[in-house]
C-alpha positions as CSV (number, residue, x, y, z in Angstrom):
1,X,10.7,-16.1,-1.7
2,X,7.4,-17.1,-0.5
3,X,5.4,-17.9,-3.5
4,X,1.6,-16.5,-4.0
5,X,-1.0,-18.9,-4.1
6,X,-3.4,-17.6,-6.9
7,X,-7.0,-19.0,-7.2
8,X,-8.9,-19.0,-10.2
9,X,-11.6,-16.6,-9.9
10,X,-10.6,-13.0,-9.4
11,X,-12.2,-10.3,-7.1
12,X,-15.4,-8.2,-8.9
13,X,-15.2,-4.8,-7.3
14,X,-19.0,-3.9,-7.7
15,X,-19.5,-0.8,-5.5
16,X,-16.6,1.1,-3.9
17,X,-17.6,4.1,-2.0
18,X,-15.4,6.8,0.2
19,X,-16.8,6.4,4.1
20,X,-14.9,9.0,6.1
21,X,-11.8,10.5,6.9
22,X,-9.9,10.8,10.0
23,X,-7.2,12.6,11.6
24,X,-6.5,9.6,14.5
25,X,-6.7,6.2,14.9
26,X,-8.9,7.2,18.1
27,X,-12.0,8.9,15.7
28,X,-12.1,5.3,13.6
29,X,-15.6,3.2,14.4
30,X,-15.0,0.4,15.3
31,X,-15.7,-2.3,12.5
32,X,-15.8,-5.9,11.9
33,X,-15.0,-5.7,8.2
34,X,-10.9,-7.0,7.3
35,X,-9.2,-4.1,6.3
36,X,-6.3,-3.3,4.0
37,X,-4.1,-0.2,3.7
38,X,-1.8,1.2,1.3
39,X,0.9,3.3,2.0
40,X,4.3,4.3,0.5
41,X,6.6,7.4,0.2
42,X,5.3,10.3,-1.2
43,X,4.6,10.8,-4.9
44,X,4.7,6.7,-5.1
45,X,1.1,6.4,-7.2
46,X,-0.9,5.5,-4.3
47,X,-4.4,7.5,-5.5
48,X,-4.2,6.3,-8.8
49,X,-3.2,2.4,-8.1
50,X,-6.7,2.7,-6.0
51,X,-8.7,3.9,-8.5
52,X,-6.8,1.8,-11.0
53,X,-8.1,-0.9,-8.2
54,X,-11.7,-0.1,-7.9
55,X,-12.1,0.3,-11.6
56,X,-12.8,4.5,-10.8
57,X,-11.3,7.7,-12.2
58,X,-11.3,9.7,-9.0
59,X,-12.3,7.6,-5.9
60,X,-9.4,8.5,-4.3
61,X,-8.0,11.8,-5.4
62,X,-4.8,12.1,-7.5
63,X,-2.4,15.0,-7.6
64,X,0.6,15.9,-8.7
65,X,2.2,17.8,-5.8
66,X,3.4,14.9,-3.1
67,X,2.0,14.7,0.2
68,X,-1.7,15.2,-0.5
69,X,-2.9,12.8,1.3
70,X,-2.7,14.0,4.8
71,X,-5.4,12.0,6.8
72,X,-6.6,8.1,6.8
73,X,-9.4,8.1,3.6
74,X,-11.9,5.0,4.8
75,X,-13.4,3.2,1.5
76,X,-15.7,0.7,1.9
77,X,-15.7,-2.2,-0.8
78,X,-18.5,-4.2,-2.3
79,X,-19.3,-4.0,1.0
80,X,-17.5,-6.9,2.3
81,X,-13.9,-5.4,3.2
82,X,-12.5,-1.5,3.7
83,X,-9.7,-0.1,1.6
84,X,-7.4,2.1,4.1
85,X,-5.5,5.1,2.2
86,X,-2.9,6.0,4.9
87,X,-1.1,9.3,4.2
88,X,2.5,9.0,2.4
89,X,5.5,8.8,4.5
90,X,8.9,11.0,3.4
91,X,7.4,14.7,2.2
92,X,10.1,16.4,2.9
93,X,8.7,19.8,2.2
94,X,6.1,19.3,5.0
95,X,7.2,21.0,8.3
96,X,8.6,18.8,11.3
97,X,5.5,19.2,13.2
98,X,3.4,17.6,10.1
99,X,5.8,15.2,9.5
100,X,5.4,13.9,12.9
101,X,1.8,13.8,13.3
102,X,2.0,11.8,9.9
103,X,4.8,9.1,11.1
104,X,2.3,9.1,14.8
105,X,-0.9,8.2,12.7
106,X,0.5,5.7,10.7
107,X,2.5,3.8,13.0
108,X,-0.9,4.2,15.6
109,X,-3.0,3.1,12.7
110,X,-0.2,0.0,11.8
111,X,-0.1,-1.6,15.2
112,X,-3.4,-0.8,17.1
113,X,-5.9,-1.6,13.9
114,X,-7.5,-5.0,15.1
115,X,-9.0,-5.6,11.8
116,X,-6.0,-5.0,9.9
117,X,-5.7,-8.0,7.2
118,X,-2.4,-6.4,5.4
119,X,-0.8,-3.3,4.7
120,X,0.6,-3.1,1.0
121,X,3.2,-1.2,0.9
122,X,4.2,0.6,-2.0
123,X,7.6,1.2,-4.0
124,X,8.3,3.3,-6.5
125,X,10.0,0.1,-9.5
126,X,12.0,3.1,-11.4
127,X,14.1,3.8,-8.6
128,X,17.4,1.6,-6.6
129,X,16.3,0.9,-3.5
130,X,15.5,4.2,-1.2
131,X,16.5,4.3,2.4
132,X,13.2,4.9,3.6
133,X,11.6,2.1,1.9
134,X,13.6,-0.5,3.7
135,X,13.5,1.5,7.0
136,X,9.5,1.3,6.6
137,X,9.5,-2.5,5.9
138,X,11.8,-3.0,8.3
139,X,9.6,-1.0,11.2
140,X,6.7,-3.5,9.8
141,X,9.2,-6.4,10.5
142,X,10.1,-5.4,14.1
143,X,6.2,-4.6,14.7
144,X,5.1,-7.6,13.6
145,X,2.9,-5.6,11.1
146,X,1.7,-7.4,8.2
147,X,2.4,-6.5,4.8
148,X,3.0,-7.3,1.3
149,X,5.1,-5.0,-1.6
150,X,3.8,-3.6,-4.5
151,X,6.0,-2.0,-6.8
152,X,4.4,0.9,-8.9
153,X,4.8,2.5,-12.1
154,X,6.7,-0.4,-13.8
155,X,5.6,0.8,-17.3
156,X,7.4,3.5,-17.2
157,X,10.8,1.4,-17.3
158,X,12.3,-1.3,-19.0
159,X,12.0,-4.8,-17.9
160,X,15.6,-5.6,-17.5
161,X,15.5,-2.6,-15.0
162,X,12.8,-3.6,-13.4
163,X,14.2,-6.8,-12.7
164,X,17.4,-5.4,-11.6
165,X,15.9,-3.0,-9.2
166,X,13.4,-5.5,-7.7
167,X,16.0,-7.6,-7.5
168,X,18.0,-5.1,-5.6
169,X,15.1,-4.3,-3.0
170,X,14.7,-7.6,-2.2
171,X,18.4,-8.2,-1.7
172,X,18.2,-5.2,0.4
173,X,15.2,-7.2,2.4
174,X,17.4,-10.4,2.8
175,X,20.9,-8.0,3.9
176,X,18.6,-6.5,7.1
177,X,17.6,-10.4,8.3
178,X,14.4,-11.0,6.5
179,X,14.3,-14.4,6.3
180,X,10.7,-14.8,4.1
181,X,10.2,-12.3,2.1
182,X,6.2,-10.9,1.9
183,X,4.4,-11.3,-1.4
184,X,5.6,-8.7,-4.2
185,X,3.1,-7.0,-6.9
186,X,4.5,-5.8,-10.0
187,X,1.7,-3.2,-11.4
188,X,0.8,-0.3,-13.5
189,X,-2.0,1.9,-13.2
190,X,-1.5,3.0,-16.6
191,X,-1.9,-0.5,-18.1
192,X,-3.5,-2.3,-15.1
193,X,-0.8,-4.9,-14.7
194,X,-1.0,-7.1,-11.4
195,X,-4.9,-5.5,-10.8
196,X,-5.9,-9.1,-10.8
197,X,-3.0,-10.6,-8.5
198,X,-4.2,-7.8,-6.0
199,X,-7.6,-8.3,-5.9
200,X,-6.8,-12.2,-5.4
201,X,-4.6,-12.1,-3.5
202,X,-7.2,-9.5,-1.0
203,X,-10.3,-11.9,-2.1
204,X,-8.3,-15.2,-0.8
205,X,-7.9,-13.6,2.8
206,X,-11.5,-12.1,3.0
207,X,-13.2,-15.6,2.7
């Protein structure tokens, strides 16, 4: 596995403030500023890892009925990099046409975004390995997309399942060809676990 590089300070987040939101890739200004986007399957913990992020209770909003995120959510960061919240992928109880439009705005937004530093993609550590998951990273593989894993919610399970079920993921990674794997978060909005390794790991590509 390729191994993480940390440095010894960690990120500040001094001001993060929402910008815009957009319904295309098309609507985006145009921005010099590196960019980095999370996404995962719906219901994954997206809103709350950001805000768990930016050290705020409600910059991105939180909900418990999946699939609220429905348009790309622009946050700019100490102003010195933008935080992309791309909408979740999966919702099944959104209609076909939705469903769509979401898998068309993400996969514009993926490969056409010049400033794209890294997506993070985000997987749910409670659960075996989901079939979209690895279809996703795999899409990211083929387009040359790139991305690193974080895996959510990991205080709500054991450790020795959480180790069996990353393990099991990246297993999954190595079955469909990968021959690196990208860099893996383990984190918890609830206790803030990985925060730092995040931020780092953003801060050591910005400069």
């Amino acid at each position: 596995m390729k191994k993480l590089s940390l440095q010894i300070s960690i990120m500040t987040i001094k001001s993060a403030k929402f910008i815009k939101s957009y319904a295309t890739i098309e609507k985006m200004e145009t921005s010099d500023k590196p960019e980095f986007a999370f996404i995962g399957r719906s219901n994954v913990g997206k809103s709350s890892l950001i805000n768990m992020l930016a050290n705020q209770k409600s910059l991105a909003k939180t909900s418990s009925k999946p699939g609220k995120t429905q348009l790309i959510n622009e946050f700019d960061i100490n102003n010195v990099w933008t935080l992309i919240d791309l909408p979740g992928y999966g919702f099944a109880k959104v209609n076909d046409r939705k469903k769509a439009r979401f898998s068309s705005m993400i996969m514009d937004y993926l490969e056409n975004r010049k400033n794209l530093y890294s997506a993070f993609v985000l997987v749910d550590a409670r659960l075996k390995p989901q079939r979209i998951d690895l279809e996703f990273v795999e899409w990211c593989g083929i387009k040359e997309v790139p991305f690193q894993i974080i895996f959510t919610k990991t205080d709500k399970i054991k450790k020795t399942q959480l180790a069996e079920n990353v393990g099991l993921f990246e297993a999954a990674m190595y079955k469909q060809g990968w021959e690196e794997l990208p860099n893996r978060f383990i984190t918890s909005s609830k206790n803030g676990a990985g925060k730092d390794e995040v931020l780092n790991f953003i801060e050591s590509l910005v400069k």
